[in-house]
C-alpha positions in Angstrom: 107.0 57.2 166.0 108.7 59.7 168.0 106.5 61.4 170.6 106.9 65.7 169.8 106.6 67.2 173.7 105.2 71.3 173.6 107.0 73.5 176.5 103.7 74.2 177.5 105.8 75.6 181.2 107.4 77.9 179.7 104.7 79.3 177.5 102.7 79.3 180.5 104.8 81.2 182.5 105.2 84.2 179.6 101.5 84.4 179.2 101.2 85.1 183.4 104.0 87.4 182.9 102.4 89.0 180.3 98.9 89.1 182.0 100.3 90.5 185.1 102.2 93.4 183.5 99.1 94.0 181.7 97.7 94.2 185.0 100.2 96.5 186.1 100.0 99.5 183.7 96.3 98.7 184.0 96.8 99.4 187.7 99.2 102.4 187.5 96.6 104.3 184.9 93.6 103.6 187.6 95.9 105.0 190.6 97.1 108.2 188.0 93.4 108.2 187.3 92.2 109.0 190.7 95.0 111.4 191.8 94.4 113.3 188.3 90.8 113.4 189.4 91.5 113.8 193.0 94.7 115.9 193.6 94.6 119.7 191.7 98.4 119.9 192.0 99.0 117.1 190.1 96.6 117.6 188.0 97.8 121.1 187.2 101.2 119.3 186.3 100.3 116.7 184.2 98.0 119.5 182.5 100.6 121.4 181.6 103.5 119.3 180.5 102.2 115.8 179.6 99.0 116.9 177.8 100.7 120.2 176.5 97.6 122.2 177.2 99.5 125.6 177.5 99.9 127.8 174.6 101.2 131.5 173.5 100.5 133.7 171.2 103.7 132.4 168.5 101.9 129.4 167.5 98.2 130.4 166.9 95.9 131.4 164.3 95.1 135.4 164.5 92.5 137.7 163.4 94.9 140.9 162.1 92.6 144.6 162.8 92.9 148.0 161.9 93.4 149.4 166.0 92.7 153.2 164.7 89.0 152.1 163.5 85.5 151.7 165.5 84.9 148.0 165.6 83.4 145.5 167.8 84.1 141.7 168.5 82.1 138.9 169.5 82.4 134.8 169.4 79.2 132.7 169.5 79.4 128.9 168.1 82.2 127.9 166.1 82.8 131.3 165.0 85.0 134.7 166.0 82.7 137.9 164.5 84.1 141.6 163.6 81.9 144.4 163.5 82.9 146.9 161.3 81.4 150.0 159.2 78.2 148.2 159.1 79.2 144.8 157.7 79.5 141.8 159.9 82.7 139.5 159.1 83.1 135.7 160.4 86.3 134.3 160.8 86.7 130.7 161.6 89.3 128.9 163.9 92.0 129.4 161.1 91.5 132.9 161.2 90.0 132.9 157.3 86.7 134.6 156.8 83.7 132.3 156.2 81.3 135.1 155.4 80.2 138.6 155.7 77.0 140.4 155.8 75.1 143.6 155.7 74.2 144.8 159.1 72.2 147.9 158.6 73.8 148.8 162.8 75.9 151.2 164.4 76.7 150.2 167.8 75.8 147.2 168.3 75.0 145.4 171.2 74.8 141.0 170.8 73.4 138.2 172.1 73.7 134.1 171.1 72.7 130.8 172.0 73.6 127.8 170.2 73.9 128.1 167.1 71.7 131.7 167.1 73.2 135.3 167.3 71.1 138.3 167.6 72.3 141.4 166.9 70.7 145.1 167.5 71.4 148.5 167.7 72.2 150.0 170.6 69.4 152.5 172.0 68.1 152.0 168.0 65.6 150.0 166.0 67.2 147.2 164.4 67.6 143.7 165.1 68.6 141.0 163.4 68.7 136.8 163.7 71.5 135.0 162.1 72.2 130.8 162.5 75.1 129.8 161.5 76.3 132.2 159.3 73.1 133.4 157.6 70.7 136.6 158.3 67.6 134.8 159.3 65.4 137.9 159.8 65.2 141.3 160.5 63.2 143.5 161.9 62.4 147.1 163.1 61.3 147.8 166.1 59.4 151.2 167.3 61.1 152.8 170.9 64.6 152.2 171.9 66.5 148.5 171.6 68.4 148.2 175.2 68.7 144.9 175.8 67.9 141.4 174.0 68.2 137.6 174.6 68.2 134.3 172.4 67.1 130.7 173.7 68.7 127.1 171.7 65.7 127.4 169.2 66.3 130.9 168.0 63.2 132.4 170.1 64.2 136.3 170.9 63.0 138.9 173.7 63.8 142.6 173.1 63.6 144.9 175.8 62.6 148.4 174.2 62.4 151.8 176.4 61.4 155.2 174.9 57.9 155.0 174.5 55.0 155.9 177.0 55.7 153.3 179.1 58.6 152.9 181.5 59.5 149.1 179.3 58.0 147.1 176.7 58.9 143.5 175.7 58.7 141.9 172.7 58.7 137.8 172.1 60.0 136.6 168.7 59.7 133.1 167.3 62.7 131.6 165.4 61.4 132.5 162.0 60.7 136.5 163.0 57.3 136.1 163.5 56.2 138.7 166.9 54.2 136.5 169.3 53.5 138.7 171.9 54.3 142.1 173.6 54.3 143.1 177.3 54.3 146.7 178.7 54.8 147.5 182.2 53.8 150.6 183.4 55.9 150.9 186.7 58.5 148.9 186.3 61.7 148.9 184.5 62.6 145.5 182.8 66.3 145.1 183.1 66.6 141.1 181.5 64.6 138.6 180.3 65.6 135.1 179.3 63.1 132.3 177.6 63.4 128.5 178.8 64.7 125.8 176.5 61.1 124.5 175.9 60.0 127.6 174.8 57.0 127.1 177.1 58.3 130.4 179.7 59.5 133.9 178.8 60.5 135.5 182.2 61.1 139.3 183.0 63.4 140.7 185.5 62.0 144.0 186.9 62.7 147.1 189.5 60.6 149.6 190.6 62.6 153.0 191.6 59.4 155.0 191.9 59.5 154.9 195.7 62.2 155.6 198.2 62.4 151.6 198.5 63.8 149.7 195.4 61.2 146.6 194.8 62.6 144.2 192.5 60.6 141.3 190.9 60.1 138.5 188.8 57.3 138.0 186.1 56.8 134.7 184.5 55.1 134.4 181.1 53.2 131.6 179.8 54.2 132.1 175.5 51.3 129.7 174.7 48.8 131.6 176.4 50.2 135.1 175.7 49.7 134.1 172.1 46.1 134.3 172.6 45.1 135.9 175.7 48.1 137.9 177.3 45.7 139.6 179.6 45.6 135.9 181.6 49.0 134.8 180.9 51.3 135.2 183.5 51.7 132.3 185.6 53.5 133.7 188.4 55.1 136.5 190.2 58.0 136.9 192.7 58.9 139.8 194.5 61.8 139.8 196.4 62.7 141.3 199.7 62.7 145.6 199.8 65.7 146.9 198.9 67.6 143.6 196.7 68.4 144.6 193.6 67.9 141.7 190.8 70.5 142.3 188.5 69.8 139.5 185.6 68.0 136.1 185.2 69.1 132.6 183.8 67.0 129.3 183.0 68.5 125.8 183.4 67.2 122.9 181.4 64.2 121.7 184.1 63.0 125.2 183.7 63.8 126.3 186.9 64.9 129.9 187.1 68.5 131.0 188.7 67.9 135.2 189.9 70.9 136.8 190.7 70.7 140.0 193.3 73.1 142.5 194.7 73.1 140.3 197.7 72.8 137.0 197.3 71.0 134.6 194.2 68.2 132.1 194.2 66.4 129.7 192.7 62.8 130.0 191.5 60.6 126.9 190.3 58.0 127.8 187.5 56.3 124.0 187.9 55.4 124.6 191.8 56.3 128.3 192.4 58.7 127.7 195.1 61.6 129.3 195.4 65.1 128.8 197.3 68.3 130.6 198.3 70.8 129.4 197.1 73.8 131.6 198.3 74.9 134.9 199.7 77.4 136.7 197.6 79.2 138.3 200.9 83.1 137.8 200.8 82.8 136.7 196.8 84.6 138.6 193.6 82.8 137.7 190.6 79.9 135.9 190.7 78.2 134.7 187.1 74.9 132.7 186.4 75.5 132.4 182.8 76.6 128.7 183.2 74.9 125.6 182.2 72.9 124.6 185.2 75.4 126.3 187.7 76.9 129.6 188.5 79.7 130.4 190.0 81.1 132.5 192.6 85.6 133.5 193.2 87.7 134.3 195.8 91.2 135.0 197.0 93.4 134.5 199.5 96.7 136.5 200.4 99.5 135.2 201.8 102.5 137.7 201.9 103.3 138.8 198.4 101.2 136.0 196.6 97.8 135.1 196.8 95.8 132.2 195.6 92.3 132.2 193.3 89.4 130.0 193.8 86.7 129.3 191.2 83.8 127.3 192.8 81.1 126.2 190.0 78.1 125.5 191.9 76.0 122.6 190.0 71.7 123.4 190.9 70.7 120.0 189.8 72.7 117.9 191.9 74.1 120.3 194.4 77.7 119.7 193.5 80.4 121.7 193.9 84.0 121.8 191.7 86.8 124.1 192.9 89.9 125.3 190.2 92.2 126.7 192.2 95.8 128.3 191.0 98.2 130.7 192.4 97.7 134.3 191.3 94.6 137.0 190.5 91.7 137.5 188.7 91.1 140.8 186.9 88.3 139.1 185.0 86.0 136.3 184.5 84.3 135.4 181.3 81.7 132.6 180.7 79.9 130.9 177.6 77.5 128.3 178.9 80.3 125.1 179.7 83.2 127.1 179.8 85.0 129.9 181.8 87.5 132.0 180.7 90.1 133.4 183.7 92.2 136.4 182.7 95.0 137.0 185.4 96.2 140.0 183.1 99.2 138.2 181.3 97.1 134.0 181.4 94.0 132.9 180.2 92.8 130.1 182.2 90.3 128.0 180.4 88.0 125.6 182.3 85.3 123.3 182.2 82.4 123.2 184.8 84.0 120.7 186.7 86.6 122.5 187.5 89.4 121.0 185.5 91.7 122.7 183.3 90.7 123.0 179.0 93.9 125.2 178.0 96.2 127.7 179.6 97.0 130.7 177.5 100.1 132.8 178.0 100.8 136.4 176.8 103.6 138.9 176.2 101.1 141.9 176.6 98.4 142.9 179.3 95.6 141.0 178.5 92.5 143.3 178.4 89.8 141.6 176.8 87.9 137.9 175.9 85.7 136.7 173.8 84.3 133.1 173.9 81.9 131.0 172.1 81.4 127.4 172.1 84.0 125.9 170.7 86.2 128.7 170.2 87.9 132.1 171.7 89.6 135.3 171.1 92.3 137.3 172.5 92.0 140.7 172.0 94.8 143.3 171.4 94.9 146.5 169.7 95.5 145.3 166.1 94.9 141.7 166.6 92.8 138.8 167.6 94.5 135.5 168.8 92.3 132.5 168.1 92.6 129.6 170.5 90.0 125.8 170.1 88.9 124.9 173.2 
């Protein structure tokens, strides 16, 4: 019988050349891996014409408005919302309407979180909760709505002036149900936010009474307000004479991030310390409305161009991301993981590290931006450009 012999050499030499070219690309996306990651330039580059991230206004969805009538925009979730004659419309990322609803409001003034938007009237009585797309209650409110605030759940703090005291705040559970007011006598509250837990509501005050502007802090236990709100504050911080705290913002351990005319800091409901975290001297636009971090810009000029920076400070692990591009800011907009850079004719969108989500480009002067979680709006005279991000 004839004895069959295999080439078992040269299948052995196309499996290493196989394995090592395997090896290879593996190696080559590793090394692109790390510069992508490491090098902003490059980055930028491969951004913008390998992943095709930049778009203009000729390929997206829009929202088309009337430009001669009184309405007012907003994007929270999924969702881009017009305001108009009293009826609330929701558009979704095609730029169909998913729903409408009565909004017995004027000028209305928003806040969301989540899922959750709250609406009220400005300097008026009414507020209202909606999820999703649905009014979940309403309410009326005696005195004079000027500010409000939603946490994940769908907890909501109104800040209400006109009555005999200088504020009053009210604390809403998800369902509409008032657990609690607070009135303060000498101060003016000028924010409030509630912790994810909804263990904490927290009020941001000023006193003007004296020729010395005190500013403070006044942290609210909800569980014990409930029941006994005469015992229920669980700490208060007053800051040094003459800062001026402009608004408040919880992270997820329930540490409390104050920003001031000066500089912002970072308060610790579980052991009442507190810590500076920066000075605000030499910065642009500064925002604390980030998830776990806040950020602060600047620009530097070199002839007839100048350069942007957007540093994203990180308060649980101290880290810091820079996006950096050539040009400059005429505004910054924020929605909890997401930044929104208008340079007048580009939108830069980012992410809290620093890297870039989508670059939007524009025939017109860009004046305003809305942004929600998922989604975003461009906003001209008589339309909205929708962009996913």
């Amino acid at each position: 019988m004839p004895i069959i012999k295999f080439p078992t050499q040269e299948l052995n030499k196309k499996k290493i050349i196989s394995l090592v070219l395997i090896c290879f690309i593996i190696l080559v996306f590793i090394i692109l891996g790390i510069i992508y990651t490491l090098n902003s330039s490059f980055r930028h580059f491969i951004d913008i014409y390998i992943f095709r991230k930049e778009v203009n206004s000729d390929k997206l969805p829009f929202i088309e408005i009337v430009s001669n009538e009184d309405q007012y925009f907003y994007a929270y979730d999924k969702y881009i919302t017009v305001f108009n004659k009293n009826v609330l419309y929701t558009y979704t990322s095609s730029g169909q309407v998913y729903s409408q609803n009565d909004i017995n409001i004027t000028s209305p003034i928003f806040a969301s979180n989540n899922k959750f938007l709250a609406i009220a009237e400005n300097n008026g009585n009414n507020i209202f909760l909606i999820s999703g797309t649905n009014i979940i209650w309403q309410n009326t409110i005696d005195g004079n709505i000027s500010k409000i605030n939603v946490n994940k759940n769908g907890y909501v703090s109104v800040i209400v002036s006109g009555t005999s005291y200088k504020s009053v705040v009210i604390l809403y559970d998800s369902k509409g149900k008032e657990l609690f007011k607070t009135y303060l006598s000498n101060n003016i509250a000028i924010d409030t936010d509630i912790s994810n837990d909804n263990k904490y509501l927290s009020i941001a005050e000023i006193d003007y009474s004296g020729s010395i502007i005190k500013s403070m802090v006044k942290n609210i236990s909800i569980e014990k307000a409930s029941t006994d709100p005469t015992n229920s504050v669980v700490y208060n911080y007053t800051l040094k004479e003459n800062t001026l705290l402009t608004n408040i913002k919880y992270n997820d351990k329930n540490k409390l991030i104050c920003m001031c005319n000066d500089s912002i800091y970072l308060l610790n409901i579980s052991d009442f310390s507190d810590k500076k975290l920066k000075d605000l001297e030499g910065y642009e636009f500064i925002d604390i409305n980030l998830k776990n971090s806040y950020l602060c810009s600047n620009s530097k000029s070199y002839g007839f161009s100048s350069t942007s920076y957007i540093n994203i400070f990180n308060v649980q692990n101290n880290s810091t991301n820079t996006y950096e591009f050539k040009g400059s800011i005429k505004s910054i907009y924020t929605n909890e993981d997401k930044i929104a850079i208008n340079t007048g004719s580009e939108v830069h969108f980012i992410s809290l590290n620093g890297w870039l989500i989508k670059k939007y480009d524009s025939y017109n002067e860009i004046n305003n931006i809305i942004i929600g979680d998922t989604i975003a709006g461009i906003v001209y005279k008589n339309k909205i450009d929708i962009i996913e991000i």
